[in-house]
VEXLUM-821018 format. One record per residue (C-alpha): x, y, z; residue number from 1; residue in three letters. Coordinates in pm, whole numbers, padded with zeros to 5 digits. Layout:
N
PT      xx      yy      zz   nr  rest
PT       X       Y       Z  NUM   ALA
...
//
This chain:
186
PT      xx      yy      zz   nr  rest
PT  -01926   00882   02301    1   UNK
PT  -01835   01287   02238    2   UNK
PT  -01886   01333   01853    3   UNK
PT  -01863   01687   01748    4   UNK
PT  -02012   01789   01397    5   UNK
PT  -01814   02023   01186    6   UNK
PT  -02055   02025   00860    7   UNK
PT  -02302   01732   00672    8   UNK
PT  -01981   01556   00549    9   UNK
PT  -01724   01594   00896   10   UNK
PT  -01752   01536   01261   11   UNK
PT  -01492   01475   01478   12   UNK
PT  -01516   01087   01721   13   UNK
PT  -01356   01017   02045   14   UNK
PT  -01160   00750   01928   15   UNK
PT  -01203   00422   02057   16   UNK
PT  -01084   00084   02050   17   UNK
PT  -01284   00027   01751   18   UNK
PT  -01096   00297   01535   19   UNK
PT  -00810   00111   01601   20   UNK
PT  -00744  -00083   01270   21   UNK
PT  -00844   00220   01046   22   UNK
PT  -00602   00468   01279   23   UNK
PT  -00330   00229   01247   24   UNK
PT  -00376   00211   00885   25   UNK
PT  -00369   00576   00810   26   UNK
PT  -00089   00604   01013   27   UNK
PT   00146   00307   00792   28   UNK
PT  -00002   00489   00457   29   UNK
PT   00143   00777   00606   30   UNK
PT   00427   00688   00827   31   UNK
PT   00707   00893   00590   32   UNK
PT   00532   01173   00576   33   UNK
PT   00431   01241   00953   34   UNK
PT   00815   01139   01031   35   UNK
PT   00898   01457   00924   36   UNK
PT   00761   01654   01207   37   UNK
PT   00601   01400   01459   38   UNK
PT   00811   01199   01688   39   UNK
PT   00644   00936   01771   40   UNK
PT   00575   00735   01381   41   UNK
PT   00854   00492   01480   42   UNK
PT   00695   00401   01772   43   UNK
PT   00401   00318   01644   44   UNK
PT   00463   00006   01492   45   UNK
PT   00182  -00228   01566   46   UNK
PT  -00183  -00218   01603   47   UNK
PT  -00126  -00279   01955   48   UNK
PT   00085   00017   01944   49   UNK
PT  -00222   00237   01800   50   UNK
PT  -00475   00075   02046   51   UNK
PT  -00220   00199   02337   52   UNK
PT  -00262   00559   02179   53   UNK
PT  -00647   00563   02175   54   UNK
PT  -00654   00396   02505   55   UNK
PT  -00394   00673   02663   56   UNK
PT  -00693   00886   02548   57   UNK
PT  -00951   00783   02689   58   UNK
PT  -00768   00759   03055   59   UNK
PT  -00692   01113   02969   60   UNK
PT  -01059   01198   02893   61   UNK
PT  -01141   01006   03232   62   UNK
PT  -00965   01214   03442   63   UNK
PT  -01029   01535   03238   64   UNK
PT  -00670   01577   03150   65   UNK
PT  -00723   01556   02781   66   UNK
PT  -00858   01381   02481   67   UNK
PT  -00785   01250   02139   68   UNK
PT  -01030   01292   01881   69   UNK
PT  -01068   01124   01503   70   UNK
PT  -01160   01384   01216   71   UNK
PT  -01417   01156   00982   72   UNK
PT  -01476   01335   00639   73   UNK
PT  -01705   01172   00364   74   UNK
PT  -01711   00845   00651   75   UNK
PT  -01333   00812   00613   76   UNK
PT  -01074   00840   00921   77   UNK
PT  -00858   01106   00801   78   UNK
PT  -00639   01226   01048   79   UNK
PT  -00592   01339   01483   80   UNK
PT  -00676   01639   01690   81   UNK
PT  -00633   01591   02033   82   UNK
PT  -00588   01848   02376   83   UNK
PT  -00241   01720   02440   84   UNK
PT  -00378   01812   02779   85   UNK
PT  -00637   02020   03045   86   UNK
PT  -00518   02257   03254   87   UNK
PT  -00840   02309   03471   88   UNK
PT  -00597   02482   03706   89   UNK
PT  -00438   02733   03458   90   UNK
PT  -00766   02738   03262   91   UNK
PT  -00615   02609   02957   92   UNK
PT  -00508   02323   02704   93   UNK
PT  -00285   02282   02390   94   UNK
PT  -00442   02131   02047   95   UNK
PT  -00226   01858   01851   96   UNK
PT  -00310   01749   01523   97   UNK
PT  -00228   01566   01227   98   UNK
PT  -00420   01458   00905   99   UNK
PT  -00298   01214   00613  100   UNK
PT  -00161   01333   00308  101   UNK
PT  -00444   01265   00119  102   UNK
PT  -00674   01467   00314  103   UNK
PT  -00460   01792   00331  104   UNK
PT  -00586   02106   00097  105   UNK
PT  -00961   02074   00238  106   UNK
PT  -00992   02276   00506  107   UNK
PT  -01019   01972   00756  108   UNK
PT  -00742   02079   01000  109   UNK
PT  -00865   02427   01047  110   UNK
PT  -01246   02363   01065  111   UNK
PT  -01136   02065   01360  112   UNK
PT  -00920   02337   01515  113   UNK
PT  -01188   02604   01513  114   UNK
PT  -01437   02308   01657  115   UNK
PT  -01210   02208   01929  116   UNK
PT  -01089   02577   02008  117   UNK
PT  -01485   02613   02056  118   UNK
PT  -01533   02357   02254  119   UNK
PT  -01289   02419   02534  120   UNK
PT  -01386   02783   02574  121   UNK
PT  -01765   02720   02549  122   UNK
PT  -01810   02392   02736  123   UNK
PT  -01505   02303   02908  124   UNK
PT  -01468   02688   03017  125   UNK
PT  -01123   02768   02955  126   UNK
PT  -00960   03014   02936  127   UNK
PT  -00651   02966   02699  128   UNK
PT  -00580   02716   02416  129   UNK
PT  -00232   02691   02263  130   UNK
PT  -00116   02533   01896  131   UNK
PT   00284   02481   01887  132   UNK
PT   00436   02404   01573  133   UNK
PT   00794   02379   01433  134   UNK
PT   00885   02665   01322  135   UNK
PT   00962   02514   00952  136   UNK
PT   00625   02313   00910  137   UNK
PT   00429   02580   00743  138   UNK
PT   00119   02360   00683  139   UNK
PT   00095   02363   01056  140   UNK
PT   00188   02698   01097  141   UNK
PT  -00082   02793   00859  142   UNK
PT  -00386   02673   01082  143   UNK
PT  -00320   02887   01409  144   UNK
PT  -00262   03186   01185  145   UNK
PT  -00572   03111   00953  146   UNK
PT  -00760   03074   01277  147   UNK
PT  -00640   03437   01431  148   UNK
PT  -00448   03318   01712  149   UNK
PT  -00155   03501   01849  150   UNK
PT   00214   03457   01739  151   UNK
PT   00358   03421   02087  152   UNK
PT   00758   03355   02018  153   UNK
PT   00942   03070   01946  154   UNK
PT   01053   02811   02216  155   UNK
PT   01376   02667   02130  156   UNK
PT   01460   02298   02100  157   UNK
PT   01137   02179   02220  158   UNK
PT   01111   01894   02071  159   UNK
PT   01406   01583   01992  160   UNK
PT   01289   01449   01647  161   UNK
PT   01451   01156   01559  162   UNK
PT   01770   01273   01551  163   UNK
PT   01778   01677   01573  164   UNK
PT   01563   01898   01837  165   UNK
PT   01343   02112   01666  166   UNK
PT   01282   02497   01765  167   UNK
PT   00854   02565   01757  168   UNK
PT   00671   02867   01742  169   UNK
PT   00406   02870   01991  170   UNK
PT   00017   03036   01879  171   UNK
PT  -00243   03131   02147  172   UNK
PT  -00608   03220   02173  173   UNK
PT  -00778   03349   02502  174   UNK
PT  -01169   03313   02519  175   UNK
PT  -01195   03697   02494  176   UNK
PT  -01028   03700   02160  177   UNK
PT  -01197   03405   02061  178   UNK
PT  -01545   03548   02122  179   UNK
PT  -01444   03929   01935  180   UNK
PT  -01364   03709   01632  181   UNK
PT  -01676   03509   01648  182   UNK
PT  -01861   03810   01688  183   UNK
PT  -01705   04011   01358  184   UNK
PT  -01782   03670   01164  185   UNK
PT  -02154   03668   01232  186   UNK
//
């Protein structure tokens, strides 16, 4: 099982069929505040409903189109980040994420996003990784910026939430810039 470690208290877990109950449970302690920005808390009604998610996963993960990942802090489940897909043609992937309410303030988001954004330029050898976010979630908006990526433009109506499309603003990296910023950190 891939298991990435971000410090002594937080690693990131493939998530399997076993994180099932304790994914579906953050998600109903949560479910009003993810509807605000992520589309699909309604349909995700059932534990069945969570074990299709994790499952959709790891099919992605077989065929190297993708993965979804738990972030574990202190032993809890506290939230998602996943490559909403691989590009091994264009070199490149997009990171999705969300963490409960509980969890937010700690730096959890960021330090998964700086793991992951590792990861795919390091050992899945890509070339590109992409965070979109709406443009009025500012948490989200926070992490990309936080991170260094670049402020590409904003991609209107993207998304159909609920009842509204939202506009998102769409944040890149490329492995050169990744590595110049890894280099002034050390």
């Amino acid at each position: 099982m891939l298991s990435l470690k971000i410090d002594d208290m937080t690693e990131l877990r493939l998530l399997q069929d076993e994180h099932a109950a304790a994914l579906f449970t953050l998600t109903n302690q949560n479910r009003h505040y993810l509807r605000e920005w992520l589309p699909w808390v309604d349909d995700t009604r059932t534990l069945e409903d969570t074990r299709r998610f994790i499952r959709a996963g790891l099919r992605q993960k077989e065929n190297e189109n993708g993965f979804h990942m738990g972030i574990w802090h202190q032993a809890n489940l506290t939230g998602v980040v996943s490559y909403n897909y691989v590009s091994r043609e264009k070199r490149q992937t997009e990171l999705g994420y969300w963490l409960g309410a509980q969890f937010q303030g700690k730096g959890l988001m960021t330090a998964a996003c700086r793991t992951l954004t590792t990861y795919a330029f390091d050992t899945l050898n890509l070339k590109r990784v992409e965070i979109r976010s709406a443009i009025a979630n500012a948490k989200s908006r926070a992490i990309p910026v936080r991170l260094g990526f670049t402020e590409e433009g904003v991609v209107p109506q993207l998304e159909w939430l609920y009842d509204h499309y939202v506009d998102a603003v769409v944040y890149s990296m490329s492995v050169e810039n990744w590595s110049k910023l890894r280099a002034a950190q050390k």
